[in-house]
N, C-alpha and C positions, 0 to 999 in steps of 0.2 A: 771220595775218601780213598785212601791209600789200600790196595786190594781191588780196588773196580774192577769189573771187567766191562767188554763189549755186548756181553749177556747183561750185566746190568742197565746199561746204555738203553738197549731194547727191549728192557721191562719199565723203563722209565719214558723213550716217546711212544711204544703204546699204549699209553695214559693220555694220549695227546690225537684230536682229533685229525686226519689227513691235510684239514686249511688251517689248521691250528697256524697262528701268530703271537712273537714273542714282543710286544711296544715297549723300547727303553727310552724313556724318555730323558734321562744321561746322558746315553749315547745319541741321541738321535735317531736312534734305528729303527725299523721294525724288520723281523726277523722271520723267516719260515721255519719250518718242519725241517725241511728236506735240508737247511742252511744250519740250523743248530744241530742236527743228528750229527752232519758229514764232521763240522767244529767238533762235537763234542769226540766223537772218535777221532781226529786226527789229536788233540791234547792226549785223549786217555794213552795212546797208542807210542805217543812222543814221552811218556812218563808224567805226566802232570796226572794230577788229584791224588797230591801223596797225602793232605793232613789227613793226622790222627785223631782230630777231637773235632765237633760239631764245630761249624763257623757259624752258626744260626741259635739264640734262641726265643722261641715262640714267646711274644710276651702278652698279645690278645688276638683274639680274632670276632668277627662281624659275617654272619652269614645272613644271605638275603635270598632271592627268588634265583636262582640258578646260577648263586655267585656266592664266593667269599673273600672277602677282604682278612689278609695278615700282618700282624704289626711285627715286625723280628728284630732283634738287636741284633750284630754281627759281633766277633769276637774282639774289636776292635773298639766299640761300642758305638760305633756308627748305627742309627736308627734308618732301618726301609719299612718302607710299606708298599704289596701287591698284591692288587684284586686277583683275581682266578677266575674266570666263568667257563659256565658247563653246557655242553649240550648230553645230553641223557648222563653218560657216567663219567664221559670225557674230557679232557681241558680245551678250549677254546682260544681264546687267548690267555697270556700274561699281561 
């Protein structure tokens, strides 16, 4: 969101375990820790994450044994959905 900072960045992947992986299945990819942090601060830093209003909103979710599945519209109204799994309080993967 417009306002981030690099302080945000770093309250956001320590929520993420150290092998933590991002699976996009879109793009093809899968992603690390260390390969999303470095992206996400070169964007924030470059001026990107200027909107002002939520691009997501929550429309159900599914929780299970160490995991929850989210259903989100985007503002667009493009439908995604992405599991989350946990090890203790952490994220796992995406």
């Amino acid at each position: 969101m417009k306002g981030s900072t690099t302080k945000d960045a770093d309250t956001l992947f320590a929520q993420y375990t150290d092998d933590f992986i991002y699976v996009h299945e879109v793009y093809g990819g899968t992603y690390s820790r260390e390969g999303l942090f470095k992206n996400t601060i070169k964007y924030l830093t470059e001026g990107g994450y200027q909107m002002t209003t939520p691009r997501y909103q929550v429309i159900q979710t599914m929780t299970g044994l160490n995991a929850i599945s989210v259903l989100r519209k985007q503002d667009d109204g493009e439908i995604h959905l992405s599991v989350f799994e946990f090890r203790g309080s952490k994220v796992i993967p995406i």
